[in-house]
C-alpha positions as CSV (number, residue, x, y, z in Angstrom):
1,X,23.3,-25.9,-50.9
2,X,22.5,-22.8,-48.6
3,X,18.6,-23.7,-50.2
4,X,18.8,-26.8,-48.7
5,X,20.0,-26.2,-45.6
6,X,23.8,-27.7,-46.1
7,X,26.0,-25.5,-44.6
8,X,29.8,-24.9,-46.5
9,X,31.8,-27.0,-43.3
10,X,29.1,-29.7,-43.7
11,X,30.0,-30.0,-47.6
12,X,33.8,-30.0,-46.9
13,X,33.3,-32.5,-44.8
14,X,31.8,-34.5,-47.4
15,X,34.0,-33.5,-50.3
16,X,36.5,-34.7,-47.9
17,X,35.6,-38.0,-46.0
18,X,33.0,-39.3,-48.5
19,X,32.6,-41.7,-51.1
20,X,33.3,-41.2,-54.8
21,X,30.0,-43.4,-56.5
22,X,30.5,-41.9,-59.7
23,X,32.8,-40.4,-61.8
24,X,32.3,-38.0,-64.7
25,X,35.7,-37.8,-66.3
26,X,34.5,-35.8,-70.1
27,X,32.4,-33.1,-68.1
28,X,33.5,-30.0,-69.1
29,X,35.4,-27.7,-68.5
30,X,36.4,-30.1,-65.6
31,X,35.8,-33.8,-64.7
32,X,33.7,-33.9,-62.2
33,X,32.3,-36.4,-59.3
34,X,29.3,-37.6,-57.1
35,X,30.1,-38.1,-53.6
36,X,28.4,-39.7,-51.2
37,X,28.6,-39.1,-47.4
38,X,26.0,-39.6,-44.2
39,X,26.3,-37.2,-41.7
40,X,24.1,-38.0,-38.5
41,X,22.7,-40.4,-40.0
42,X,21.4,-38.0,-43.3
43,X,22.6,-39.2,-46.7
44,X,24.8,-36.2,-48.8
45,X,25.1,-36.3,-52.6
46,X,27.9,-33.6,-53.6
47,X,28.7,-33.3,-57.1
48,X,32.5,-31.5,-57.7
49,X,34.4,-30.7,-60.2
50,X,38.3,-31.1,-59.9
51,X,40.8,-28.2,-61.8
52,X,43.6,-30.0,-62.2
53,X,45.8,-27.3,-63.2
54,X,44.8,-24.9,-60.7
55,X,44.3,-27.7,-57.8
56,X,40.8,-26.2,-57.5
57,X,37.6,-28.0,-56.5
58,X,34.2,-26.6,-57.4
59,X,31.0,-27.4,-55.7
60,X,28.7,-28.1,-58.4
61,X,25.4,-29.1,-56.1
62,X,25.2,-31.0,-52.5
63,X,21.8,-31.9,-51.9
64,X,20.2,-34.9,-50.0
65,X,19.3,-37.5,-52.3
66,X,15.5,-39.0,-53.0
67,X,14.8,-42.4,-51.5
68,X,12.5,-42.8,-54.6
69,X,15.0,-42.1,-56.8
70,X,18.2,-44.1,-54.9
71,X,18.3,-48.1,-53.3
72,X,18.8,-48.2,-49.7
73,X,22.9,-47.6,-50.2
74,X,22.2,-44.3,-52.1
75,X,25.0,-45.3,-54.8
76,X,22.2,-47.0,-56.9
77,X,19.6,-45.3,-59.1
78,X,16.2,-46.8,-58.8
């Protein structure tokens, strides 16, 4: 994320107000999530992971997905 230029209140943001596209419910050791969310106009994938029993959530990766591998929406894979 840091890498990437994505800074931590940018990603909260995300986690927050985005879109769930995909869900990932036998990852382990949590179920995790891709998120989608545009900020200024710039497309955000975040990928989390929920802990249930702790209430936890753990960024996996945010990055800023490929138009050569997305469609147009960025919830499709090419």
């Amino acid at each position: 994320m840091f890498e990437r230029t994505i800074s931590m209140e940018q990603t909260k943001i995300a986690v927050k107000k985005g879109e769930v596209i995909q869900n990932y419910p036998d990852d382990k050791p949590y179920p995790s999530s891709l998120i989608l969310h545009f900020m200024k106009k710039r497309p955000y994938h975040v990928v989390v992971a929920f802990d249930e029993d702790s209430g936890n959530c753990i960024i996996i990766t945010v990055y800023e997905p490929s138009p050569k591998l997305w469609e147009n929406d960025y919830k499709t894979r090419k």
